[in-house]
C-alpha positions in Angstrom: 0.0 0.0 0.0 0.9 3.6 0.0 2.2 3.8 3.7 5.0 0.3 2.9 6.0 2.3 -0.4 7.1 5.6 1.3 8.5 3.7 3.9 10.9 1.7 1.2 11.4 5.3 -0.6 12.2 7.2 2.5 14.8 4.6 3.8 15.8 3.9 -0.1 17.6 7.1 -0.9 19.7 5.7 -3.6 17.0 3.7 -5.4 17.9 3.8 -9.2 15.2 2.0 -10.9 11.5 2.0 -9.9 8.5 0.2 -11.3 5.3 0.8 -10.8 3.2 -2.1 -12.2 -1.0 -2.6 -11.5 -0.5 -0.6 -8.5 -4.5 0.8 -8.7 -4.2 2.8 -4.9 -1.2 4.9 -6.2 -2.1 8.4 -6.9 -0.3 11.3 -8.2 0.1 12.6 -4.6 1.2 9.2 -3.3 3.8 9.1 -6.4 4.9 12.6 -5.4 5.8 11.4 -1.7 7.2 8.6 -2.8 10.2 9.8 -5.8 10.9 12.8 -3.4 13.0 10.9 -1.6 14.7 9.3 -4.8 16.4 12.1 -6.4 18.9 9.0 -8.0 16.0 7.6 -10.0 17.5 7.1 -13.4 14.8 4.4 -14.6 11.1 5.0 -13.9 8.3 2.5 -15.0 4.4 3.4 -14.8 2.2 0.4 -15.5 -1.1 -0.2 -15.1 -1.9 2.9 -12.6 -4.8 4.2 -13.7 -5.2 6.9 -10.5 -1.7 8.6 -11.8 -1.4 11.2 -14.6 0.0 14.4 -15.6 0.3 15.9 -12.3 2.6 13.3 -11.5 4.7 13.4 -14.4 4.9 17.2 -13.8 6.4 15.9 -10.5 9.0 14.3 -12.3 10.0 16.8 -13.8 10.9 18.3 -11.0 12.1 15.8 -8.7 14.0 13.1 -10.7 16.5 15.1 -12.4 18.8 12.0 -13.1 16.3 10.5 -15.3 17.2 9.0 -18.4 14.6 6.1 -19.1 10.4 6.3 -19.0 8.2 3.8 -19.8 4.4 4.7 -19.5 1.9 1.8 -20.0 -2.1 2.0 -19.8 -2.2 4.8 -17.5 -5.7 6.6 -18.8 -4.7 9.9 -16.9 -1.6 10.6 -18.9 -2.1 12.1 -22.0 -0.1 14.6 -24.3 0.1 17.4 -22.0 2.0 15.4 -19.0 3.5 13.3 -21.9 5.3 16.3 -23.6 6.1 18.3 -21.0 8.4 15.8 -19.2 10.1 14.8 -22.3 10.6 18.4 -23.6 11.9 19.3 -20.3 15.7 20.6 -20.6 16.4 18.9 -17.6 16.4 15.7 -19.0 18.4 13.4 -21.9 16.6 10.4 -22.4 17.9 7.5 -24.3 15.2 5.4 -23.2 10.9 6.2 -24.1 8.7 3.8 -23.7 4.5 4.4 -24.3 2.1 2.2 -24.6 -1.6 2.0 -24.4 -1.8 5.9 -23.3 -4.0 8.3 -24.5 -1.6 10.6 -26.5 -1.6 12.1 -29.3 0.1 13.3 -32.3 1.3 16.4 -30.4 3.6 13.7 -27.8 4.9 12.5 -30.8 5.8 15.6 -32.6 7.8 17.0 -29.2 10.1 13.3 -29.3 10.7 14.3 -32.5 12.0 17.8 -31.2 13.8 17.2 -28.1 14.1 13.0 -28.5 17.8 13.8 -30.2 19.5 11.2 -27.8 16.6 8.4 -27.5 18.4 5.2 -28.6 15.5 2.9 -27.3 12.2 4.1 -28.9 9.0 2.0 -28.6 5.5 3.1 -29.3 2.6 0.5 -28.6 -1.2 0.5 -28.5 -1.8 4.4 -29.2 -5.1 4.8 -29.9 -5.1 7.9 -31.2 -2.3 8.2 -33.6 -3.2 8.2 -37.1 -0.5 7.0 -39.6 0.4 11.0 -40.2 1.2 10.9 -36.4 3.3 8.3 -37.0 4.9 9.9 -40.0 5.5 12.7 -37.8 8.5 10.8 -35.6 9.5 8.9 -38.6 10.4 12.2 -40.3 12.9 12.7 -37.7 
């Protein structure tokens, strides 16, 4: 629950890697508490949370400056506002983007195009609302 996973984060200072996976009671809050105490986190995996969206990636932003890899998967909440302003963010260099089954958009794509110079691992899965032009879009890259 919520109360064991800031306990592990607040004793876990140099956590590294974190996944997320069907964790349904996790909200953006709880996600907030729980990567404040990371500040290492260079891997971050959302799965299956469907009570965390953009406010938490905002949070990210912020907090996880070390970040390199993000993989977002069936998280309703998150869309192309959350989606491209953590990976447009010039705190960041990721090599690693991962979404899947999200509801972004074209837009998402268009700003990995833009600021995904350094993305060596690239997969897109299950996006609903990309058209083929979306998908043009990044491929013009």
């Amino acid at each position: 629950g919520d109360k064991g996973l800031c306990e592990i984060a607040e004793e876990r200072h140099l956590l590294e890697k974190l996944d997320f996976c069907q964790c349904p009671h996790v909200s953006n809050n709880r996600l907030i508490a729980i990567i404040a105490n990371c500040r290492n986190l260079t891997v971050l995996s959302i799965e299956s949370c469907p009570k965390i969206g953009n406010e938490g990636l905002q949070a990210i932003e912020k907090l996880c400056p070390k970040l390199q890899s993000i993989s977002i998967n069936d998280c309703p909440l998150i869309g192309d506002h959350g989606v491209s302003r953590l990976l447009s963010s010039a705190s960041f260099v990721f090599s690693k983007v991962k979404l899947h089954g999200s509801s972004i958009a074209k837009f998402s794509l268009a700003v990995i195009r833009h600021y995904g110079k350094f993305v060596t691992n690239l997969m897109l899965r299950g996006l609903q609302n990309v058209s083929k032009n979306g998908f043009w879009v990044i491929g013009n890259a």
